[in-house]
C-alpha positions as CSV (number, residue, x, y, z in Angstrom):
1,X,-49.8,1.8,125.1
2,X,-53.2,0.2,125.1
3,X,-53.6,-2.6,127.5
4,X,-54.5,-6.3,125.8
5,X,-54.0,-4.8,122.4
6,X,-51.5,-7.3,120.5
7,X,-48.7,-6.0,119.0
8,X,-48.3,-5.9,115.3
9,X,-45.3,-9.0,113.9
10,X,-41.8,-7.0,112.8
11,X,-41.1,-8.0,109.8
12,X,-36.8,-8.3,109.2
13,X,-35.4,-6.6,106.6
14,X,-34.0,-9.3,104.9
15,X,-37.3,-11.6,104.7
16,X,-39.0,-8.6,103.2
17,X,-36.5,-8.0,101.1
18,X,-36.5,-12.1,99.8
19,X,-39.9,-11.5,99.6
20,X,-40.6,-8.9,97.3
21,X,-38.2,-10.3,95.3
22,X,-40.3,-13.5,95.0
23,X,-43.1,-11.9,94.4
24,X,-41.1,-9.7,91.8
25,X,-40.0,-12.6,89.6
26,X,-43.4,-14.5,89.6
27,X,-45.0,-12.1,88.4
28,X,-42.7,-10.0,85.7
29,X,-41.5,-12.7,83.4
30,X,-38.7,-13.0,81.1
31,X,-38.8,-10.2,78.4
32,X,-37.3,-7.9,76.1
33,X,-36.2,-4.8,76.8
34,X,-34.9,-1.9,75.2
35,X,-33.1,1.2,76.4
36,X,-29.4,2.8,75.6
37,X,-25.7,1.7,77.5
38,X,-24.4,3.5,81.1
39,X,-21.9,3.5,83.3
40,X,-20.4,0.0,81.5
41,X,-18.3,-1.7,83.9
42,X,-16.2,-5.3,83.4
43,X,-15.1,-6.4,86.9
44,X,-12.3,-8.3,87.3
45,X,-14.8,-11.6,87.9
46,X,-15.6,-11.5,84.3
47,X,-19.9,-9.8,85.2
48,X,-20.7,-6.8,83.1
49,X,-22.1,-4.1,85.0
50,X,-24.1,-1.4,83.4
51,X,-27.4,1.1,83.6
52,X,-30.0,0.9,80.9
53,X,-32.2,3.8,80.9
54,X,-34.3,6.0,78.3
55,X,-35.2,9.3,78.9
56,X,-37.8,9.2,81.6
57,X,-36.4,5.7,83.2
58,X,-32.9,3.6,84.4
59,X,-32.3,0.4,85.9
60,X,-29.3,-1.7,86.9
61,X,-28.3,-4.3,84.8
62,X,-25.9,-7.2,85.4
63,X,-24.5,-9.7,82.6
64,X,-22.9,-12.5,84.1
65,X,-19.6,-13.8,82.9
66,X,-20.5,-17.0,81.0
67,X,-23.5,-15.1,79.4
68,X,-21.2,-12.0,78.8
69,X,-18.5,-14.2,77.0
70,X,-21.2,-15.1,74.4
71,X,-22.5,-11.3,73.2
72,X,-20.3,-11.0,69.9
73,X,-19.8,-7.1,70.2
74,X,-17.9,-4.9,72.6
75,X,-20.7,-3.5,75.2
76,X,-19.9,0.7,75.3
77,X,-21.6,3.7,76.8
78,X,-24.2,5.2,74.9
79,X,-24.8,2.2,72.7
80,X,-28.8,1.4,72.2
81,X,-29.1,-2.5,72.7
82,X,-32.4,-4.9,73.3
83,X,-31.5,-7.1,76.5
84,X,-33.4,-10.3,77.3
85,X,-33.8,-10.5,81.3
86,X,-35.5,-11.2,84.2
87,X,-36.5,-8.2,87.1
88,X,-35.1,-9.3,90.2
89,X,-34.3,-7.2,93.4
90,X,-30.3,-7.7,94.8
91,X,-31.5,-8.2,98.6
92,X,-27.4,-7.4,99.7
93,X,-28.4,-3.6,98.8
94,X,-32.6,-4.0,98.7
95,X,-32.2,-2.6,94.7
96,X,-33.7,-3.2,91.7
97,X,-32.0,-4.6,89.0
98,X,-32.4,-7.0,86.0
99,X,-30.4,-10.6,85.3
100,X,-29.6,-10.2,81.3
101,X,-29.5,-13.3,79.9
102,X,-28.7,-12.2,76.3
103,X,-28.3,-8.8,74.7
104,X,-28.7,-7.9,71.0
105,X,-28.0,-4.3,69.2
106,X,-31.3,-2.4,69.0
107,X,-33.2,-3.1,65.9
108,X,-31.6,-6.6,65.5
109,X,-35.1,-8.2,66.5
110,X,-36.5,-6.0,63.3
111,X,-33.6,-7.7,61.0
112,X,-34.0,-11.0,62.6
113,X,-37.3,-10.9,61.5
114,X,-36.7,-9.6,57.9
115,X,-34.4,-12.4,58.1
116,X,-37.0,-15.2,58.5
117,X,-39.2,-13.9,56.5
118,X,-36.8,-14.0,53.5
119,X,-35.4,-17.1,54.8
120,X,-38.6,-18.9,54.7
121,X,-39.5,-17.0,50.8
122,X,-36.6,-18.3,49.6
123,X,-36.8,-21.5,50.9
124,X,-40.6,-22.4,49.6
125,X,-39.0,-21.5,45.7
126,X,-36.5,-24.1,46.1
127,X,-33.5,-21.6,46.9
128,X,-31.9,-24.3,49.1
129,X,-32.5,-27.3,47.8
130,X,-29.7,-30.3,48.1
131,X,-30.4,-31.6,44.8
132,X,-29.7,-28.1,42.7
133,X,-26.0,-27.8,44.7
134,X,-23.0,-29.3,43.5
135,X,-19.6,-31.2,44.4
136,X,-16.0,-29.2,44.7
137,X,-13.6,-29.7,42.1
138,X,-11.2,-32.4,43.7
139,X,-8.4,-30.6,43.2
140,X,-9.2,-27.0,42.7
141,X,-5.6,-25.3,40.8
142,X,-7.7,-21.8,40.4
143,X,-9.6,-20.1,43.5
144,X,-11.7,-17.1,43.5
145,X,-12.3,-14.9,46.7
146,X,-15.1,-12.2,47.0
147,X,-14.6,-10.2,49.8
148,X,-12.6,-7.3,51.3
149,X,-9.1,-6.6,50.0
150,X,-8.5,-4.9,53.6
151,X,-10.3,-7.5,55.5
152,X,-8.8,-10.2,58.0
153,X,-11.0,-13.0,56.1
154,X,-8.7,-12.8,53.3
155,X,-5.9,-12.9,55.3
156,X,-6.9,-16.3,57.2
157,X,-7.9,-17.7,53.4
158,X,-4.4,-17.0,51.8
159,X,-2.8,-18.3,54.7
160,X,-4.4,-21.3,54.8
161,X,-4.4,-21.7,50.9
162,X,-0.9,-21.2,51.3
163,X,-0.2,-23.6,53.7
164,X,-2.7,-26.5,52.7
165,X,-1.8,-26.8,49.0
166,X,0.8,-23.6,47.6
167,X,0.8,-24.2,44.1
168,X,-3.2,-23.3,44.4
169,X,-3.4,-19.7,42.6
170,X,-5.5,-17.3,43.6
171,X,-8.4,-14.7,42.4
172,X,-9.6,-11.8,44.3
173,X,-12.6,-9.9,43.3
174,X,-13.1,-7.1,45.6
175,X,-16.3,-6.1,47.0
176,X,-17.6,-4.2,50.5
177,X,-19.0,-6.7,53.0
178,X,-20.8,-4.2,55.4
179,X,-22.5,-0.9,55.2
180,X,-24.6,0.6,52.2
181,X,-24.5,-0.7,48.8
182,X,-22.3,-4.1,50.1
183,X,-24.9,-6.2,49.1
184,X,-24.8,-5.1,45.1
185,X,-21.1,-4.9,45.3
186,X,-21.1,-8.7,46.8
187,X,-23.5,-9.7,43.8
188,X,-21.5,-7.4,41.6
189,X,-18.1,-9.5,42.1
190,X,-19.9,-13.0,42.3
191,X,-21.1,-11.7,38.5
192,X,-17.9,-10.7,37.5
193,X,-16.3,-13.6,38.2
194,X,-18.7,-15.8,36.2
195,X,-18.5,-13.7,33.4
196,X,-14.5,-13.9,33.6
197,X,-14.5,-17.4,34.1
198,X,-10.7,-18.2,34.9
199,X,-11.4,-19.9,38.4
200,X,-12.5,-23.6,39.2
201,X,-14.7,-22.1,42.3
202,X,-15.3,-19.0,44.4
203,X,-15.2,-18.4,48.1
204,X,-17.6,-15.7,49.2
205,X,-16.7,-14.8,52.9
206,X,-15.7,-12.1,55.6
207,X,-15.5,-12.2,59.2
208,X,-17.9,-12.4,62.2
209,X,-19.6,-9.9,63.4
210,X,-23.1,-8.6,64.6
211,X,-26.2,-9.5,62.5
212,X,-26.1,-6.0,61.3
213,X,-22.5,-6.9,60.4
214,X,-23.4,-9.3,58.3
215,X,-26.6,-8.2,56.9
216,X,-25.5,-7.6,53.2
217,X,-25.2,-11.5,53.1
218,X,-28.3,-11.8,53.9
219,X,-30.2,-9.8,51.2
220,X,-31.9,-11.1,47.9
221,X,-29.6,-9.8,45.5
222,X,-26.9,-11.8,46.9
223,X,-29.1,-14.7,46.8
224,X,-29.8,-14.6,43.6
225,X,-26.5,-13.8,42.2
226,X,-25.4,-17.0,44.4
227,X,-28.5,-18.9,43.0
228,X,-26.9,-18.1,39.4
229,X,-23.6,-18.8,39.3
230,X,-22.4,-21.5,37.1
231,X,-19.0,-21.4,39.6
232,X,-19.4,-23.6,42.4
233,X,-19.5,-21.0,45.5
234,X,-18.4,-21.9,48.8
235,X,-19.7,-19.6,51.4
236,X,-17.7,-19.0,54.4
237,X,-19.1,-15.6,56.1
238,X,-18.8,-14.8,59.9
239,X,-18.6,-17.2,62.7
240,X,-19.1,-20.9,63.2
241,X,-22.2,-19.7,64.7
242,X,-23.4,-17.2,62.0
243,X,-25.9,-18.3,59.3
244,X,-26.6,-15.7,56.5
245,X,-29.1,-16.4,53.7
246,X,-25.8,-16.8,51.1
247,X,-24.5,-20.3,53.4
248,X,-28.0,-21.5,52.7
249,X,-28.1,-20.7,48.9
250,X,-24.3,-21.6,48.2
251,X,-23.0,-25.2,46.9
252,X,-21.1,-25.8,50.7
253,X,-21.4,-23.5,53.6
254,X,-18.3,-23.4,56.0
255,X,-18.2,-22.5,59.6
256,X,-15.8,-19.7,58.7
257,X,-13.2,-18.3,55.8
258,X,-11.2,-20.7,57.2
259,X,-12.9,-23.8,57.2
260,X,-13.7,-22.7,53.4
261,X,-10.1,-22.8,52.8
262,X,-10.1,-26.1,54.1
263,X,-12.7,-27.1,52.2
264,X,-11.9,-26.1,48.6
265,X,-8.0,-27.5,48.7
266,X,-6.6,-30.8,50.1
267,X,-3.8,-31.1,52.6
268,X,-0.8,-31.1,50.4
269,X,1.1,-33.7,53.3
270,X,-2.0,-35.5,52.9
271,X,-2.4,-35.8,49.6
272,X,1.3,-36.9,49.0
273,X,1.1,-39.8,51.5
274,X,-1.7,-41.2,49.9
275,X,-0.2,-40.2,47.0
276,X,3.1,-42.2,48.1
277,X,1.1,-45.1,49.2
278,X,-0.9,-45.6,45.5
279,X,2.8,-45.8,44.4
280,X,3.6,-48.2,46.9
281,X,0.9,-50.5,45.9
282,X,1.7,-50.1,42.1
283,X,4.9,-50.9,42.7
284,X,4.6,-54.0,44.5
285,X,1.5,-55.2,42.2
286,X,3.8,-54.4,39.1
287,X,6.8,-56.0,41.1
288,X,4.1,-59.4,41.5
289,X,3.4,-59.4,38.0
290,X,7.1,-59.0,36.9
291,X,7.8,-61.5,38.8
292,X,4.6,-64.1,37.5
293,X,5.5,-63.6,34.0
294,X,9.4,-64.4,34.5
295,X,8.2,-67.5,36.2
296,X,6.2,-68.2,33.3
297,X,8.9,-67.7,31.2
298,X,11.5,-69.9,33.2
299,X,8.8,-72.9,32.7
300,X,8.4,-71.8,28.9
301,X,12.2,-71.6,28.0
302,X,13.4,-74.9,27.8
303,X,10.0,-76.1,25.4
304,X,11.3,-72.8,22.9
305,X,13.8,-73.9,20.4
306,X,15.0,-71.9,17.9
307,X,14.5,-72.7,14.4
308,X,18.0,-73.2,13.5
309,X,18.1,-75.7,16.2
310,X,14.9,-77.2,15.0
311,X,16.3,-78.1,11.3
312,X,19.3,-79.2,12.4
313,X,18.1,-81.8,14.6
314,X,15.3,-82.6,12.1
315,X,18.2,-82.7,9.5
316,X,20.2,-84.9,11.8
317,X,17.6,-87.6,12.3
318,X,16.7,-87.5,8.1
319,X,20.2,-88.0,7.6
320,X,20.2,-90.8,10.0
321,X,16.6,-92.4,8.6
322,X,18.2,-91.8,4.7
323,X,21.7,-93.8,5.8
324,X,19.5,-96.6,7.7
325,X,17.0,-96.4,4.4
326,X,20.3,-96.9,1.9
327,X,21.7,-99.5,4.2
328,X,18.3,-101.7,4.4
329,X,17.6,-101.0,0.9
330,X,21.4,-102.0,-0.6
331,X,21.4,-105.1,1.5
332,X,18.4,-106.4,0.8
333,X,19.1,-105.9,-2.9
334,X,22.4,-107.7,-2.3
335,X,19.7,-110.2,-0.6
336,X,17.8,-110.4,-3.7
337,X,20.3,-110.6,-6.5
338,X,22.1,-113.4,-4.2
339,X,18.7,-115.4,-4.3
340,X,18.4,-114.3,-8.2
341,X,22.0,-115.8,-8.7
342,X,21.1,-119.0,-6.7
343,X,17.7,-119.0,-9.2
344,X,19.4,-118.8,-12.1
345,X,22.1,-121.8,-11.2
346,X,19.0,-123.6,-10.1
347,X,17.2,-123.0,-13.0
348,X,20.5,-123.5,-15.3
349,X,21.0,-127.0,-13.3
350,X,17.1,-128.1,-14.2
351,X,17.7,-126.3,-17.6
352,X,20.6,-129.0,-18.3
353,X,18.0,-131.7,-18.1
354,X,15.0,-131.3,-20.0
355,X,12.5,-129.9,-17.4
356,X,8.8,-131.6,-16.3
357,X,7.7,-128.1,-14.9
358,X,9.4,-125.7,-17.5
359,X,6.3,-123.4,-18.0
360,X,5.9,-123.6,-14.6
361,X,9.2,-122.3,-14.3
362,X,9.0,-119.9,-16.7
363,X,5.7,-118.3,-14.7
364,X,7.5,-118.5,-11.5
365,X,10.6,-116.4,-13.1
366,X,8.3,-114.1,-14.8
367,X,6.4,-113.5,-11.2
368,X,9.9,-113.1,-9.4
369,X,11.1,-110.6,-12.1
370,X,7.6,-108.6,-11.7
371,X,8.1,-108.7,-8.1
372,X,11.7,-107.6,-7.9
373,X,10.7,-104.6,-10.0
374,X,7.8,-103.8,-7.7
375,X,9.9,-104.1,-4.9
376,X,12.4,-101.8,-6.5
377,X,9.6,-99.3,-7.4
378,X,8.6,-99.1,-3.7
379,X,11.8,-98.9,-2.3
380,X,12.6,-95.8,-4.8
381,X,9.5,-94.2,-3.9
382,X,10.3,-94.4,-0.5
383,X,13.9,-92.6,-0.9
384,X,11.8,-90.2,-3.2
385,X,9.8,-89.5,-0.3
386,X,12.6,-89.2,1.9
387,X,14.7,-87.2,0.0
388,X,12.0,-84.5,-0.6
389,X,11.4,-84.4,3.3
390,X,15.0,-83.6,3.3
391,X,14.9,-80.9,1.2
392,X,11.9,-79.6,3.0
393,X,13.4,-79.7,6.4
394,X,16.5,-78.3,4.8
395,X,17.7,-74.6,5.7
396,X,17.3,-73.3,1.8
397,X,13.4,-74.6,1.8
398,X,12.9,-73.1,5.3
399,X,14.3,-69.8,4.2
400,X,12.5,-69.9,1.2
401,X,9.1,-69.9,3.5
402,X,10.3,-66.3,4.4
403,X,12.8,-67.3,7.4
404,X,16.1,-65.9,7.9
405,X,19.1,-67.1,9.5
406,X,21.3,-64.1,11.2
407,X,25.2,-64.7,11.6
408,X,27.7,-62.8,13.3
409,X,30.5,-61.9,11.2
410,X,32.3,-65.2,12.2
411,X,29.3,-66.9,11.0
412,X,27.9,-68.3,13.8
413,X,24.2,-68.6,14.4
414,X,22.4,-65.8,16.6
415,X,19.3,-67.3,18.5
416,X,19.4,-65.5,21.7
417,X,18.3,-61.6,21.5
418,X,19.8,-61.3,25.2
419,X,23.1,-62.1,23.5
420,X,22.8,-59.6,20.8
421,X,24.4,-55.6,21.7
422,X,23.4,-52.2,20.5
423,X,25.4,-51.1,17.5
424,X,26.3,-54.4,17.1
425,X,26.6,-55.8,12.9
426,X,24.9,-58.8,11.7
427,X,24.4,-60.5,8.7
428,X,20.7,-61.6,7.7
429,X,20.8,-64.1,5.2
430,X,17.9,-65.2,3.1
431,X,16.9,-67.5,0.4
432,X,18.3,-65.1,-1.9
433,X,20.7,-63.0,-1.5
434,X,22.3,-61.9,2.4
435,X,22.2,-58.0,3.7
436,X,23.8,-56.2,6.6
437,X,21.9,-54.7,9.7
438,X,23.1,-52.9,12.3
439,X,21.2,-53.4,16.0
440,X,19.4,-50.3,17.4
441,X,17.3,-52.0,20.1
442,X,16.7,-55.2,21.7
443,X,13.8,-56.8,23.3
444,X,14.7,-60.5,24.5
445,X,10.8,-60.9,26.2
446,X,9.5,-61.7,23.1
C-alpha cells in the first residue's frame, strides 16, 4: 500500500444499483415495443409476469394487476404483442426489466391507424353527421339482428328482448363478424334486410374483442351499407369501450348488444305502469266530467217541462181566462139590458107626456144602441180571440205541428225516458191516426 495515497469511496451495492436505475429511466423514455410472449406467468397477486424477446434479444417484462385487468385478451406464450413501457432495473435482484403499462396484439398500431385515417375520410363527407340519423320507432313490434347465429351477442339480445317487452318478434339475418370476408357478409345481411323490408329496425352487433376482433366493423363497405339503409340501424358491437366505424355511421350506437336491446324496446313493467296511470287520469277526468254534467242536469231539470205538461197547464189557465171572460161578459150584459130596461121605462114615462127634448132623446137612444153593438162587437172579438188561442194551445193543434203524444197501453202519458223499458209497447198517437212501437233503446240524457 502506498503511504498518503487516499483510498478510492466504496460504492454499496444498493446505491449503485438505485442509481443506474435513475439514470436508466431519465434517459430511455416511455415507448413502444415489440417482440413475441415467454414464460407467461399470473401470480396469485394479480401481476403478469413474462419474457419478451426476438430472435437476437429478451427482457423481463412485468404487467401490474390494475393495468393487467384492462388488456381485453388472454396473454399466452408465443403470442407477438406491442407493449407500452418504461426500462427500469428491479434493484431486489440488480435486473433489467420493463414496467408495461399497456399491451396491444402486434400490428394493432398498423389498424389503429387505418382506423383513423378512415375515421377522419368518412367523417369530412358527412358519414356521421347528427342531422342525417334518425329517431327509434317508439314501439318497435318487428326487430332485425345482423350478427352470428352461433354468437353470445345474440344470445344476450333475445334475452333481453325477451325479458323487456316478449311480444317483440324477431329477425335474424346471419352474417360472420370476424375473419375474412365478415365485412361483405355484414353489408351483405344489412342489404338483405332492406330489401326484405319486414322489420321496423335492425341491430347490427357482436361481442367484444380485440381491435383485430372487431375490425370487419370497421371497414368501408360496412359503412356504406350502414350509410344506406332506409331501416333505422342500431349499432351495438363489442364493449362499452369499443368504437368501430359502424357505431359512428349508425342511427344510435349502444355500449353493447345489450344496451341495444334496451334501446330499441321499452320495459314492458314500465310501460304498463305508465300505461295504468294514463288510465288513472282518464278515469278520474271522465269521472269529473260525469259528474259536472249531472250537476248541470240536476240545476236544468226542474226548468224542463214536458210538453204534455205544458198544454195542459196552458189549457188550464185558458179555460180559467174563457170562464172569467163568459162570466164578465154575461154580467155586464145583464148590466146593460138592466140599464136598457130602466131606459126604456124612463123613456116610456117621458113618452107619456109629450117630450121638450124628444130628438134629443131619440139621438141619445140611437148613440146607446150604436154603443151597445160596439160593445158587443168587442166583447165577441175578444172570445174570438180567446177561443182560437184555445184551439192553438190545444193537444190536436200541437200535434198537428208534428208533435206526438206516447201512451202506455192504459193510456197514460209517457214523459220520462228513464221510466220507459226495453221491449216495452207504446202507443204514439198523432194528429192523424195512432201506430204501435216497440222500445229497443233508451237514452234519458237527452
Amino acid at each position: 500500500m502506498n503511504a498518503g495515497r487516499i483510498p478510492a469511496p466504496v460504492i454499496p451495492v444498493s446505491l449503485f444499483v438505485s442509481s443506474a436505475r435513475l439514470l436508466l429511466e431519465r434517459h430511455l423514455p416511455l415507448s413502444w415495443i415489440g417482440g413475441e410472449l415467454s414464460n407467461v406467468t399470473r401470480a396469485a397477486s394479480g401481476h403478469v409476469y413474462f419474457v419478451l424477446k426476438d430472435d437476437r434479444a429478451q427482457v423481463r417484462c412485468v404487467l401490474f394487476r390494475m393495468k393487467a385487468q384492462a388488456v381485453g385478451f388472454e396473454l399466452r406464450d408465443g403470442m407477438h404483442v406491442e407493449v407500452r413501457a418504461a426500462p427500469t432495473i428491479y434493484e431486489a435482484r440488480g435486473e433489467f426489466q420493463l414496467n408495461v403499462e399497456t399491451l396491444r396484439r402486434a400490428g394493432v398500431g398498423v389498424l389503429y391507424e387505418k382506423f383513423l385515417q378512415l375515421k377522419a375520410r368518412l367523417e369530412a363527407q358527412g358519414w356521421f353527421d347528427s342531422k342525417r340519423k334518425r329517431e327509434l320507432p317508439a314501439f318497435a313490434r318487428r326487430i332485425g339482428v345482423v350478427t352470428s347465429r352461433h354468437g353470445a351477442a345474440l344470445r344476450d339480445v333475445l334475452t333481453t328482448l325477451r325479458r323487456r317487452m316478449p311480444s317483440a318478434s324477431v329477425i335474424v339475418y346471419h352474417a360472420s363478424v370476424q375473419g375474412e370476408g365478415a365485412a361483405a357478409n355484414i353489408a351483405a345481411a344489412v342489404r338483405v334486410a332492406n330489401t326484405r323490408a319486414e322489420v321496423d329496425l335492425l341491430i347490427v352487433c357482436r361481442g367484444g374483442g380485440s381491435l383485430e376482433d372487431l375490425w370487419a366493423f370497421n371497414e368501408e363497405v360496412v359503412a356504406r351499407a350502414v350509410l344506406e339503409s332506409r331501416l333505422v340501424i342500431v349499432s351495438g358491437v363489442g364493449h362499452e369501450t369499443d368504437f368501430t366505424i359502424c357505431d359512428f355511421v349508425a342511427d344510435v350506437r349502444a355500449a353493447t348488444p345489450t344496451a341495444a336491446a334496451c334501446a330499441v324496446v321499452p320495459d314492458r313493467l314500465t310501460v304498463l305502469k305508465e300505461l295504468g296511470t294514463v288510465i288513472a287520469r282518464f278515469q278520474r277526468a271522465a269521472r269529473r266530467a260525469l259528474e259536472w254534467r249531472m250537476q248541470r242536469i240536476d240545476l236544468t231539470a226542474p226548468r224542463l217541462i214536458h210538453p204534455s205538461a205544458r198544454i195542459a197547464r196552458r189549457r188550464s189557465a185558458v179555460e180559467a181566462l174563457a170562464q172569467r171572460l163568459t162570466r164578465a161578459a154575461h154580467a155586464t150584459l145583464i148590466q146593460r139590458v138592466r140599464r136598457v130596461a130602466g131606459a126604456q121605462a124612463t123613456l116610456g114615462r117621458r113618452l107619456a107626456r109629450p117630450p121638450a127634448q124628444r130628438a134629443a132623446l131619440e139621438r141619445l137612444e140611437r148613440g146607446l144602441r150604436r154603443c151597445m153593438r160596439q160593445r158587443l162587437l168587442q166583447r165577441s172579438q175578444g172570445l174570438q180571440a180567446l177561443a182560437g188561442n184555445l184551439r192553438h194551445l190545444g193537444p190536436k193543434e200541437v200535434l198537428e205541428r208534428g208533435y206526438s203524444i206516447v201512451l202506455r197501453p192504459d193510456g197514460s202519458v209517457v214523459d220520462d225516458a228513464g221510466a220507459l223499458t226495453r221491449g216495452e209497447k207504446v202507443e204514439l198517437r198523432f194528429a192523424r191516426g195512432a201506430a204501435t212501437a216497440k222500445i229497443s233503446d233508451i237514452d234519458p240524457l237527452l
